[in-house]
PAZAPA-4460 file (N, C-alpha, C; in steps of 0.05 Angstrom, whole numbers, plus 32768, in hexadecimal, padded with zeros to 4 digits):
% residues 70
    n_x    n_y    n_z   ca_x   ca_y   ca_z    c_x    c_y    c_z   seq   type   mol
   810D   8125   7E5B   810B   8131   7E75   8107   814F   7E72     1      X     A
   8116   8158   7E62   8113   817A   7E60   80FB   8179   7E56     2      X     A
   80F5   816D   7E3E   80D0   8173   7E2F   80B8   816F   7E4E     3      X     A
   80C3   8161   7E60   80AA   8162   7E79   80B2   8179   7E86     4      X     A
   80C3   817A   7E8F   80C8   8192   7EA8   80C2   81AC   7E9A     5      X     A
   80BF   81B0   7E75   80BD   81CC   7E6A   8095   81CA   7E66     6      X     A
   808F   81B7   7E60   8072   81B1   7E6A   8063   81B7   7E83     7      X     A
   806F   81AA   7E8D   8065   81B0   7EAC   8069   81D4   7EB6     8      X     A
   8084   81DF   7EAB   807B   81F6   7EBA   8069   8208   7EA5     9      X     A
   8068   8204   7E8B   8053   8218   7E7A   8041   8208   7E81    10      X     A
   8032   81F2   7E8B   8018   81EB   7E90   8010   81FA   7EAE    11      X     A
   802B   81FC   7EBA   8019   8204   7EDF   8011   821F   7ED3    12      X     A
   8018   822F   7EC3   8004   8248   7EC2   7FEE   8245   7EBA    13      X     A
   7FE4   8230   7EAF   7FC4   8228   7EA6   7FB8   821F   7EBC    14      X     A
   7FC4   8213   7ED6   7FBC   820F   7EE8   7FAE   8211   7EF7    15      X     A
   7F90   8210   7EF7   7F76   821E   7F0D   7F82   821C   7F28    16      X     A
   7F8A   8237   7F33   7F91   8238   7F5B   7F70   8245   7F58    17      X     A
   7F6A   8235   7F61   7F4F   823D   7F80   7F4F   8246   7F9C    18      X     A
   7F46   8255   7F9B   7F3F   8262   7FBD   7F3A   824E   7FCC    19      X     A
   7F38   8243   7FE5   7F30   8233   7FF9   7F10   8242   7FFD    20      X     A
   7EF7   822D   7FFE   7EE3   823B   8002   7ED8   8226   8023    21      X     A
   7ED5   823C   8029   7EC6   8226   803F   7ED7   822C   805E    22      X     A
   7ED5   8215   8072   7EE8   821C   8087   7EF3   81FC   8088    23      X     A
   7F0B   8200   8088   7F20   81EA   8086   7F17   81D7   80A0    24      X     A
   7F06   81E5   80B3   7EFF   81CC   80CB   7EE0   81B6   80C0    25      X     A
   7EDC   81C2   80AC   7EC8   81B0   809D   7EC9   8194   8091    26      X     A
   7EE7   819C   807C   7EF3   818C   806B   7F08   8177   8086    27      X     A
   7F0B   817F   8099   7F1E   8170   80AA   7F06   8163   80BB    28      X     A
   7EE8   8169   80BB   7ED4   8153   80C7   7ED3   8142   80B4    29      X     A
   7ECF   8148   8093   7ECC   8133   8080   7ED6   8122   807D    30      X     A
   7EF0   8122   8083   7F06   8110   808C   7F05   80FD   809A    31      X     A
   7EFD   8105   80B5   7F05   80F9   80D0   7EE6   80E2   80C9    32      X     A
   7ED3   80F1   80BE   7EB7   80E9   80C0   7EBC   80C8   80AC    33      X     A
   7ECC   80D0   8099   7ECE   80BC   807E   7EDA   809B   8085    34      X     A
   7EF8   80AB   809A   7F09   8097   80AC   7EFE   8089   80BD    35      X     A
   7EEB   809C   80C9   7ED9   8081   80E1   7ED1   8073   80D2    36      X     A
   7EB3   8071   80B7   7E9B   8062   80B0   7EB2   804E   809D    37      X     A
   7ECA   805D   8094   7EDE   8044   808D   7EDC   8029   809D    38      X     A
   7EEC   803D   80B9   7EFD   802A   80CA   7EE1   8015   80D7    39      X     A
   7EC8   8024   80DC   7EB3   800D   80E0   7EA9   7FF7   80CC    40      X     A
   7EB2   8006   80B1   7EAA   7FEC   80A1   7EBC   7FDA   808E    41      X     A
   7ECE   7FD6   809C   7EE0   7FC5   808D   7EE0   7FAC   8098    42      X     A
   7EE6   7F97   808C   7ED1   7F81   808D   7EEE   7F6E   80A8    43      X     A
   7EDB   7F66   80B5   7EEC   7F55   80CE   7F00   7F40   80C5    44      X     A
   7F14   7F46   80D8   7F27   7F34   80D3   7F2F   7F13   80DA    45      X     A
   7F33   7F00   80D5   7F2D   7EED   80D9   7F42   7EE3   80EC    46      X     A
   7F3B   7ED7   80FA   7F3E   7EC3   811D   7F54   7EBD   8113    47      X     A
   7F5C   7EB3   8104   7F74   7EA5   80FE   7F84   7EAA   80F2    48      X     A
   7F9D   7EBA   8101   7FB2   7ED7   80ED   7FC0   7EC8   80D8    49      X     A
   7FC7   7EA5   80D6   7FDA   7EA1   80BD   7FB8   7EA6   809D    50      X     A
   7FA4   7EA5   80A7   7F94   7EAC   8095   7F9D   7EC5   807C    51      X     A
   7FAA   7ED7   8094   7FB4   7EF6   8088   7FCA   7EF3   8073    52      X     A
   7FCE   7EDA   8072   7FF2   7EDA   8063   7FE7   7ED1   8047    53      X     A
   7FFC   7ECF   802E   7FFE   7ECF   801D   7FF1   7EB5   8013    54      X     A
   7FE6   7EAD   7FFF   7FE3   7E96   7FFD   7FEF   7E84   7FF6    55      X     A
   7FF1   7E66   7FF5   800C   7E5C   7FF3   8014   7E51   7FD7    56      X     A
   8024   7E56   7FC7   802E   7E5F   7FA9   8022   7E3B   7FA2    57      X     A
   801F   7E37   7F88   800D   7E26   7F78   8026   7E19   7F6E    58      X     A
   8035   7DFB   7F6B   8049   7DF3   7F5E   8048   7DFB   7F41    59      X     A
   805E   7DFF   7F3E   8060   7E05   7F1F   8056   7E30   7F16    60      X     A
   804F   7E38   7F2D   8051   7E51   7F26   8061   7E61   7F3B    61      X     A
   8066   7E83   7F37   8080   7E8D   7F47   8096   7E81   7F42    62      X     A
   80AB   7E85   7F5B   80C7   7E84   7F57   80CC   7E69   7F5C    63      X     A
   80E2   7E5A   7F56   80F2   7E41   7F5C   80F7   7E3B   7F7E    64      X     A
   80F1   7E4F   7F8F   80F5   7E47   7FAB   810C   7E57   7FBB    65      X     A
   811C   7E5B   7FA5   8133   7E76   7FA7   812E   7E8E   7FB8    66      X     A
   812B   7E92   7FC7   8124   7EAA   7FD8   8137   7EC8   7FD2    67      X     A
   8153   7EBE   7FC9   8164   7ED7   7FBE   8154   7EE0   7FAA    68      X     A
   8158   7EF8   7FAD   8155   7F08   7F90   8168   7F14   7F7F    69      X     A
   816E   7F12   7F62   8189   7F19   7F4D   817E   7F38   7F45    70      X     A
***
């Protein structure tokens, strides 16, 4: 743990800090712009919500039926 934390701080002085170039209302259109053509193309969800659930476990693989966990 000490060999990371003594790394880490002699590495942040090698550190490239950069100036911000540009106008921050640019980078916050690129965003918003990225989130819509996302949110339009993600593929439709199907009619029938137990579709959404897990599929149902294969005998003989996963757990014994035990729902606790040790």
């Amino acid at each position: 743990m000490a060999a990371a934390v003594r790394s880490f701080l002699l590495g942040s002085r090698l550190y490239r800090h950069q100036r911000p170039v540009g106008s921050p209302l640019t980078r916050i259109l690129q965003v918003v712009v990225a989130a819509w053509t996302k949110r339009t193309s993600v593929a439709a969800l199907p009619a029938n919500p137990s579709l959404l659930n897990e599929a149902v476990p294969v005998a003989g693989q996963g757990h014994s039926g035990d729902d606790r966990r040790r």
